[in-house]
DRENTI-998028 format. One record per residue (C-alpha): x, y, z; residue number from 1; residue in one letter; chain. Coordinates in pm, 1 decimal. Layout:
{{X; Y; Z}; NUM; 'a'; 'A'}
...
//
This chain:
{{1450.6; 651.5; -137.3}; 1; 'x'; 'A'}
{{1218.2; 938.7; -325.6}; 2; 'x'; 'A'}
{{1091.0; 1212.3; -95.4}; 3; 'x'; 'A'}
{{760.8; 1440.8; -188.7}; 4; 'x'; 'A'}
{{717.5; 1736.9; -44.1}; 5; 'x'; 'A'}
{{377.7; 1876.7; 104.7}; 6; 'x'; 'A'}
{{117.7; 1930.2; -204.1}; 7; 'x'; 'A'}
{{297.1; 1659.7; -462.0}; 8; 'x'; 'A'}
{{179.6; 1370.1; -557.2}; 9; 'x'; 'A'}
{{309.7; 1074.5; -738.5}; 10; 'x'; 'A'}
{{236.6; 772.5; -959.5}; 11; 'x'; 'A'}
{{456.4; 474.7; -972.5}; 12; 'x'; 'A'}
{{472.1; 246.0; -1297.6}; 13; 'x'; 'A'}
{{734.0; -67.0; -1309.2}; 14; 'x'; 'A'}
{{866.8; -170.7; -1682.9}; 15; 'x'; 'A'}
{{968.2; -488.4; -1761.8}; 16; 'x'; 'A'}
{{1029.2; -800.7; -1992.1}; 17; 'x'; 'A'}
{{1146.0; -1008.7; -1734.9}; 18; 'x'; 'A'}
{{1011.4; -1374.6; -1709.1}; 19; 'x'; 'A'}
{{1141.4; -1487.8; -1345.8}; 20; 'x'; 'A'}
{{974.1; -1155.8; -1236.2}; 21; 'x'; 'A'}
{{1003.6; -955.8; -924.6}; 22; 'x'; 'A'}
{{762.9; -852.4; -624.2}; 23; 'x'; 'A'}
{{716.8; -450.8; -571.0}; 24; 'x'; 'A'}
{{630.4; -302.9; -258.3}; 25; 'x'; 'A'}
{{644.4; 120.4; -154.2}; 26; 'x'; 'A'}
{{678.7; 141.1; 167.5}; 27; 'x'; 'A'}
{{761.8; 514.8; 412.1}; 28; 'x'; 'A'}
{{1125.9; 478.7; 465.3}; 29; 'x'; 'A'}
{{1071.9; 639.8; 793.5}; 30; 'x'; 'A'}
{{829.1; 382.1; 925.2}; 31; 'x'; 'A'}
{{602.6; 580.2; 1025.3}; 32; 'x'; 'A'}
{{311.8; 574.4; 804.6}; 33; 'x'; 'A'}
{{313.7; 307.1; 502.1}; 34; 'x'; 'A'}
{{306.8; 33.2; 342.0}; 35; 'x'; 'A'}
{{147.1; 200.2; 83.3}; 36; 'x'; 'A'}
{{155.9; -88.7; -196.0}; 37; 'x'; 'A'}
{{270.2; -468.3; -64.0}; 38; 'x'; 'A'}
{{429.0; -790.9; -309.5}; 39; 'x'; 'A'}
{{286.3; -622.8; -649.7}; 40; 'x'; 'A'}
{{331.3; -920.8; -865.1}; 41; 'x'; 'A'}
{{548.4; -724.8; -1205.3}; 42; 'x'; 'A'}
{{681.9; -1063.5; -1448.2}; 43; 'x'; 'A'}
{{691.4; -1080.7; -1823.5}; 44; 'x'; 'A'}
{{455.7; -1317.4; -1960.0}; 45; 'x'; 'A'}
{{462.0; -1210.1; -2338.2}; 46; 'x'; 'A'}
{{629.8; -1368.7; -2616.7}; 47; 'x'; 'A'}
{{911.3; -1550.3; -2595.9}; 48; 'x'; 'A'}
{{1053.3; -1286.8; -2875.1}; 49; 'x'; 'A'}
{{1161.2; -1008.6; -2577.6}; 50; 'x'; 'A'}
{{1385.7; -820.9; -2850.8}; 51; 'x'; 'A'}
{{1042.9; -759.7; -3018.6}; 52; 'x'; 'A'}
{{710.8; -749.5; -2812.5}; 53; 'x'; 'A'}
{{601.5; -486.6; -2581.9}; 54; 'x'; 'A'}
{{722.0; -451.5; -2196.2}; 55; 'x'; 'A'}
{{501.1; -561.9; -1933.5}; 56; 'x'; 'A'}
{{347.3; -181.4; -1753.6}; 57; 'x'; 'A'}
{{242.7; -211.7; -1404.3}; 58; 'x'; 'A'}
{{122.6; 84.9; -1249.9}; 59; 'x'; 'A'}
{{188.1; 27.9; -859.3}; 60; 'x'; 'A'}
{{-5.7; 333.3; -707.5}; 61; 'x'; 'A'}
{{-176.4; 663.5; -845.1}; 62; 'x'; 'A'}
{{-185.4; 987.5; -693.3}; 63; 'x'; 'A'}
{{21.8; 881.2; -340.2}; 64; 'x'; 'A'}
{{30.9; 1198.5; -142.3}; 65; 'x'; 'A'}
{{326.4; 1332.0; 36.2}; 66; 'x'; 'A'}
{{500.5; 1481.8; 256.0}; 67; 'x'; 'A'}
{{657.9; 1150.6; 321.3}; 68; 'x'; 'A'}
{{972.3; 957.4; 223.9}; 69; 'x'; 'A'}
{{907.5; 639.4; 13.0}; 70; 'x'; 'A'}
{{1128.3; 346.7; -26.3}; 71; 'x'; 'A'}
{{1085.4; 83.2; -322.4}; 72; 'x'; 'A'}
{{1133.8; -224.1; -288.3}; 73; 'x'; 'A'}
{{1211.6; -563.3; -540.6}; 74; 'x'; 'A'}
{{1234.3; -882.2; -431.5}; 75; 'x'; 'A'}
{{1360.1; -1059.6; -717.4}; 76; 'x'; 'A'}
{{1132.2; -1428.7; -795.5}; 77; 'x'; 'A'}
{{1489.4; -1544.0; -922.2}; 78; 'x'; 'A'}
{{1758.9; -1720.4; -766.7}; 79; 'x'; 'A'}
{{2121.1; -1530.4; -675.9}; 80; 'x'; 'A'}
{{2247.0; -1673.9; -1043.9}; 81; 'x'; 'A'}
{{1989.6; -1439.3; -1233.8}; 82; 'x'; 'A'}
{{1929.9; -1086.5; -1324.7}; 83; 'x'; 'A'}
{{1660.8; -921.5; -1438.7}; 84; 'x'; 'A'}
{{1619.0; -554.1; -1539.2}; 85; 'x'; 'A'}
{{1309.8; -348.6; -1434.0}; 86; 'x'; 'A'}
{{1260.9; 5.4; -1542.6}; 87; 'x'; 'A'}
{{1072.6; 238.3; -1273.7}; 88; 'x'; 'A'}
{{891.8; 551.0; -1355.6}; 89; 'x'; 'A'}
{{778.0; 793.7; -1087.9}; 90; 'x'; 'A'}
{{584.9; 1080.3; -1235.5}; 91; 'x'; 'A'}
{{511.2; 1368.8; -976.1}; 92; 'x'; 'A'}
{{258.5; 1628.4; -986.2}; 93; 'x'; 'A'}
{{137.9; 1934.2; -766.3}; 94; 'x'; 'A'}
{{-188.8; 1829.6; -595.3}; 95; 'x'; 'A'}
//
């Protein structure tokens, strides 16, 4: 859960080099207001040399406004056997 205050603002970018892939989704953890961003498709489809090529960058929403409290979600495109890493960036400004 990542709360903003009155007068932030925030942008949310997902990392990743992961083939299987995953579905991202903000939503208000409260339940009041949201979803903001639904099943954002984030999956590596690069080389198969992951040690060397580039992540995969998604940027899931710009300039979201708060106050609010955001959940993200992941629902993993793999199976229970797999893992997959994702790196999430959440950059907040004053608007």
């Amino acid at each position: 859960m990542f709360e903003l205050a009155a007068g932030e603002k925030m942008d949310v970018i997902v990392y990743c080099k992961a083939k299987s892939g995953a579905k991202f989704s903000i939503l208000d953890a409260d339940k009041v207001k949201g979803p903001f961003v639904e099943n954002i498709d984030v999956t590596y489809k690069g080389s198969s040399d992951t040690d060397n090529s580039p992540p995969v960058v998604v940027s899931l929403t710009s300039g979201l406004v708060g106050p609010c409290k955001f959940k993200i979600k992941a629902d993993s495109k793999s199976g229970r056997m797999y893992s997959d890493n994702f790196l999430v960036a959440i950059n907040v400004f004053k608007n």
